[in-house]
C-alpha positions in Angstrom: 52.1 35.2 1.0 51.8 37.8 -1.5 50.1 40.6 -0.7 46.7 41.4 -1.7 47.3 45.2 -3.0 51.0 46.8 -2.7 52.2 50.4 -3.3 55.6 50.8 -4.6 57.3 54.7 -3.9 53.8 55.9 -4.7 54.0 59.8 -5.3 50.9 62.1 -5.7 51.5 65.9 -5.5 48.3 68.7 -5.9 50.2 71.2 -8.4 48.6 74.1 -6.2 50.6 77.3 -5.5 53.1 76.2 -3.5 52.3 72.6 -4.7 51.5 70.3 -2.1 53.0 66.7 -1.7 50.5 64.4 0.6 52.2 61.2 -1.0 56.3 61.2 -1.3 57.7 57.8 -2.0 55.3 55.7 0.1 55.3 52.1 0.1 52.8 49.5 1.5 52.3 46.0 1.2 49.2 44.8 2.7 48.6 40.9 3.1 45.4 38.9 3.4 43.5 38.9 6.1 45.2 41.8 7.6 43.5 44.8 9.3 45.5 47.9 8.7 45.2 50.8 10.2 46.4 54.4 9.1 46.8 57.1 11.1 48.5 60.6 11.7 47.7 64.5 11.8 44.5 65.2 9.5 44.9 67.2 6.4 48.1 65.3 5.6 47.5 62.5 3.2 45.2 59.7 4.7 42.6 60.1 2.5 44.9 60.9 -0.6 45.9 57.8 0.2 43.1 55.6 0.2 41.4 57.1 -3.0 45.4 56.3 -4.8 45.4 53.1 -3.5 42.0 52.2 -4.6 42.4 53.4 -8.1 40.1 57.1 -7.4 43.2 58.7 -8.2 45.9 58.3 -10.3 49.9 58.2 -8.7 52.0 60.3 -10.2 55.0 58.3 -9.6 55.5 54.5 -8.4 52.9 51.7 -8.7 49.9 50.6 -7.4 49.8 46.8 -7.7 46.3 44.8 -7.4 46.0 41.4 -8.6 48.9 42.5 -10.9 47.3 45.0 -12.1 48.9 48.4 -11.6 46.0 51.1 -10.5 48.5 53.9 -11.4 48.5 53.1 -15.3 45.1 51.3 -15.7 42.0 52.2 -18.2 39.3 53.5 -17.3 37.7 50.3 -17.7 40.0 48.3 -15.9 39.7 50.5 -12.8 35.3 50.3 -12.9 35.7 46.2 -13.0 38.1 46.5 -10.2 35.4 48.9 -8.7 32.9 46.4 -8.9 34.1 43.1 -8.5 37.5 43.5 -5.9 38.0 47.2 -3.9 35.1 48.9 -1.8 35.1 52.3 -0.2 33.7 53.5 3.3 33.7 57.2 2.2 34.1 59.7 5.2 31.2 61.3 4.2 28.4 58.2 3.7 27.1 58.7 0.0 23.6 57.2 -0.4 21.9 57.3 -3.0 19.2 59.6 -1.8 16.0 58.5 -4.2 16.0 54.9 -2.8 15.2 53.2 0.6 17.7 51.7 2.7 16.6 48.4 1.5 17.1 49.9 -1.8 20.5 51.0 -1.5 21.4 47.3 -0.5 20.2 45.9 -3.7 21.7 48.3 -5.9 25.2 47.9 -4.0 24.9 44.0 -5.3 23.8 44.9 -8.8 26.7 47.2 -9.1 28.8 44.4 -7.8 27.2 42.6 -10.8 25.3 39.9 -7.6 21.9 38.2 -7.9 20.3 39.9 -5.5 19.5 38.0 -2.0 16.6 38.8 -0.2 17.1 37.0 2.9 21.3 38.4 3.2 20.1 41.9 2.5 17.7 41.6 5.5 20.1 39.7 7.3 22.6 42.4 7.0 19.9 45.5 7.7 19.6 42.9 11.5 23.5 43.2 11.9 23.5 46.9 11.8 20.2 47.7 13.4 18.0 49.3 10.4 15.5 46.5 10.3 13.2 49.5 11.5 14.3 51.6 9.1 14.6 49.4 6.1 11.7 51.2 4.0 13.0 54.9 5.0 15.1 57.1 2.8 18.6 58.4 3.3 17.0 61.7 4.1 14.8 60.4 6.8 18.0 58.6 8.3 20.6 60.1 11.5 23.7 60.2 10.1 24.6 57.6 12.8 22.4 55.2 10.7 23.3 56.7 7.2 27.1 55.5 8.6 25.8 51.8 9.4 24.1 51.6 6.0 26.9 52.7 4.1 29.0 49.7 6.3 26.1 47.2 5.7 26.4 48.1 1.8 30.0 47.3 1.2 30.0 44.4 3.5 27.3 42.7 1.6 29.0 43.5 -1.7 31.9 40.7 -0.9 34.5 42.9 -2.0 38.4 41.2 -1.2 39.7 44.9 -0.2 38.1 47.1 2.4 38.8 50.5 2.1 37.3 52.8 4.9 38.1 56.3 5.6 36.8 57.3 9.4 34.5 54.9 9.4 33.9 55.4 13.2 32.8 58.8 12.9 29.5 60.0 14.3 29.0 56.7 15.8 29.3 56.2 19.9 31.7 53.5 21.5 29.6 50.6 21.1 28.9 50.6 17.5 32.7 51.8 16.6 33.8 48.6 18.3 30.6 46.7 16.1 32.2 48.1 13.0 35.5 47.0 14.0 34.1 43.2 15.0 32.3 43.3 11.3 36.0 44.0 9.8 37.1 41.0 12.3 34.7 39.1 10.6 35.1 39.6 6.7 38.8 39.1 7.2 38.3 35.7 8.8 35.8 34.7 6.0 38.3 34.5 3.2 41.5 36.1 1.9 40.6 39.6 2.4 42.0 42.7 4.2 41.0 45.9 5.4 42.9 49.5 5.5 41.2 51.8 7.8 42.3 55.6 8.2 41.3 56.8 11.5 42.0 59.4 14.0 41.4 57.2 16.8 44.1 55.6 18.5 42.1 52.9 20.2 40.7 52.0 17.5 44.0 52.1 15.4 45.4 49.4 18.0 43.2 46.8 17.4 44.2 46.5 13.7 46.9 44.1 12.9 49.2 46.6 11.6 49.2 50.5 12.4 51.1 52.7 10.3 51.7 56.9 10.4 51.6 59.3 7.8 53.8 62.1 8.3 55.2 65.0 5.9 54.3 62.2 3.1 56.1 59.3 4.4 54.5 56.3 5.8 56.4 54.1 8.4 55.1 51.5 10.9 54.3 52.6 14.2 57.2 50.1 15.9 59.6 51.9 13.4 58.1 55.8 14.2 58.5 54.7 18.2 61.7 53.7 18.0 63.1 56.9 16.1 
């Protein structure tokens, strides 16, 4: 099966004084319908990693290869359809727009997706996540709990193929981490889409299909790391 996005000796390097390498030579293929989970000491690449892999930043070496496509080299333009139509992003901070309701954050995620907008799976979708209460409030007038679960509810409803979430757990309790990871389940069952999920927690690493480490800029599979 070919893989939905693949990285190919991906470098990235912050010319800071010393220079700092998160990315040196990594390479990931990640299949459909795959969970994959990244983990590893933080301040060391994960999220360098994400925002190269989804096309927010630009490799400095190697490829980035979507739908044949290469992130690393692509306009400006090419990267916004991709944007729209194929990658989403679970930021680790949740970014809201903060003039509009929660119910109008979910239209606007499927007009940026370039979607007719759905009345009935919007609401559907505020159910899921619990913010049928809270539908009419504004980000400011949300926990940031509930901003978290809005941000989720926002990019699932947006039917990208590629999931891109960075600590998407955080500030939620046990219960609702292990909702978020049954709504990842569920959109990677529904079609030929993956998921690659940076987080801290081991637990929840282990449920993906895949868990991989990020160390001094090198990425390996935990079997391989274990076995060193």
């Amino acid at each position: 099966m070919e893989p939905l996005i693949e990285l190919k000796g991906v470098v990235k390097e912050f010319r800071s004084v010393p220079p700092v390498r998160p990315l040196d030579g990594v390479s990931l293929a990640v299949a459909p319908g795959r969970i994959v989970a990244v983990t590893g000491v933080s301040g060391k690449g994960k999220s360098t990693l994400l925002n190269v892999m989804g096309g927010l930043l630009r490799a400095d070496e190697g490829s980035v290869l979507y739908h044949g496509t290469d992130l690393a080299r692509a306009s400006a333009a090419e990267i916004d359809a991709v944007h729209r139509r194929g990658i989403g992003f679970v930021f680790q901070s949740p970014y809201l727009f903060p003039a509009l309701t929660a119910r109008e954050n979910m239209v606007m995620a499927l007009r940026a997706a370039g979607q007719s907008v759905d009345d009935a799976a919007i609401e559907a979708m505020l159910e899921e996540v619990g913010l049928t209460n809270r539908a009419d409030h504004l980000p400011a007038e949300l926990s940031v709990g509930q901003k978290r679960r809005l941000v989720l509810a926002r990019v699932l409803l947006a039917q990208h193929d590629l999931l891109l979430a960075d600590e998407p757990t955080n500030d939620l309790d046990a219960d609702w981490s292990d909702e978020v990871f049954d709504r990842f389940r569920a959109f990677v069952a529904a079609g030929d889409r993956s998921v690659v999920v940076v987080t801290h927690d081991e637990a929840y690493a282990r449920q993906a299909d895949e868990v991989y480490v990020l160390e001094e800029g090198r990425l390996a599979r935990r079997e391989e790391v274990a076995s060193c």
